[in-house]
DRENPA-765012 format. One record per residue (C-alpha): x, y, z. Coordinates in steps of 0.02 Angstrom, whole numbers, padded with zeros to 5 digits, always signed. Layout:
% DRENPA-765012
XYZ/...
END
This chain:
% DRENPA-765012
+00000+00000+00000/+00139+00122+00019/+00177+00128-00167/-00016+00190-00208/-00008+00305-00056/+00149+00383-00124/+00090+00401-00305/-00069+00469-00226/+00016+00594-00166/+00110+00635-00309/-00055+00654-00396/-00113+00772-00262/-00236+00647-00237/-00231+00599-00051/-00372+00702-00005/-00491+00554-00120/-00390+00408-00047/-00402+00298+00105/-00297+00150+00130/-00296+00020+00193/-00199-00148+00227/-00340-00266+00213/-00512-00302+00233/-00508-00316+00404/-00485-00125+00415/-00637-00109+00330/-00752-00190+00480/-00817-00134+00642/-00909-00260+00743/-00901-00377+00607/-00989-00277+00502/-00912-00199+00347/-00916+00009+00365/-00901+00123+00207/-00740+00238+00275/-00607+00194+00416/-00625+00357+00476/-00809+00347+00570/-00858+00482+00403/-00963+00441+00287/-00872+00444+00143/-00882+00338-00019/-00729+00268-00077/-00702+00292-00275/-00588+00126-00293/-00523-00026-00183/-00364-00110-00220/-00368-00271-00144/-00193-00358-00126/-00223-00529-00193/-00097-00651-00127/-00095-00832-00219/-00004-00919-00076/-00168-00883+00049/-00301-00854-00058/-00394-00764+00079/-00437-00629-00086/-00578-00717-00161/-00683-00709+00022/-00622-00540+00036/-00685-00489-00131/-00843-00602-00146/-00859-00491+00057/-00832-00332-00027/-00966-00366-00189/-01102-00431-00063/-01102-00254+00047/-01232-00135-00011/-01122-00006-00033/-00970-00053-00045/-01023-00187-00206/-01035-00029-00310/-00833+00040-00288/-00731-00032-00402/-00595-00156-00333/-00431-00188-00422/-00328-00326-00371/-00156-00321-00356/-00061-00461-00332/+00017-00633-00391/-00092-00729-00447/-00062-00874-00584/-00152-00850-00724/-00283-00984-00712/-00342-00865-00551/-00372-00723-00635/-00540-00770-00700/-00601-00803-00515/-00557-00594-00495/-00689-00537-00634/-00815-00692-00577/-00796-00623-00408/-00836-00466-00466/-00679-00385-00485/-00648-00242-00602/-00473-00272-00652/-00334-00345-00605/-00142-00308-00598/+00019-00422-00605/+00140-00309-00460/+00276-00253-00533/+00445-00288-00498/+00506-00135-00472/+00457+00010-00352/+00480+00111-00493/+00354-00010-00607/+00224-00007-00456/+00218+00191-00465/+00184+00202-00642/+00047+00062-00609/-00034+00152-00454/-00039+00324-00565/-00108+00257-00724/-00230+00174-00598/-00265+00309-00481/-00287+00429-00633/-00409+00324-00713/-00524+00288-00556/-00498+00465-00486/-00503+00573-00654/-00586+00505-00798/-00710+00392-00716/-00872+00455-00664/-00963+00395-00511/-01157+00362-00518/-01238+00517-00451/-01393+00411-00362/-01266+00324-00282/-01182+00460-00215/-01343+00550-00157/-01395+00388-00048/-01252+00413+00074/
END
């Protein structure tokens, strides 16, 4: 996470961003909250590190796309995943998915194509919005 949080802000985008490690962070009493904060806020895009040696990601994600409000943000996985896995992330609901790079250098360019993308040039739904 500290690679998105850096090219966040970069991007002068920390203001829009709130990360976290996993989905863990995103409960409170075991139920799933929309910001870490207490605020209600709506966050424009998860990533959701996707780890191949636990596979923890697919109850996180199939988690995420059940809440009913937090099915509508966009998740990205990031991870390691073999190939054959990668269908599970857009069955599960995922939005896209992204190999980590190998370099910090790599995982900066991917976190501000991404962020700029999700943050910039895609539009959230405005009845969405208006329900929080």
């Amino acid at each position: 996470m500290e690679f998105l949080q850096k090219a966040a802000a970069e991007l002068g985008k920390t203001e829009q961003c709130e990360f976290r490690n996993n989905i863990k962070a995103f409960e409170h009493y075991g139920t799933l909250v929309v910001s870490a904060t207490g605020r209600q806020t709506y966050p424009s895009v998860i990533f959701l590190n996707m780890e191949a040696k636990t596979g923890a990601w697919k109850q996180q994600l199939t988690t995420l796309k059940s809440h009913p409000v937090l099915s509508r943000v966009p998740v990205i996985g990031l991870g390691d995943l073999p190939s054959s896995d990668i269908e599970d992330v857009y069955d599960l609901g995922g939005n896209s998915y992204i190999e980590k790079p190998e370099t910090f250098d790599e995982m900066m360019r991917a976190a501000e194509i991404s962020l700029t993308f999700w943050l910039d040039i895609s539009l959230l739904p405005e009845a969405h919005l208006e329900e929080l």
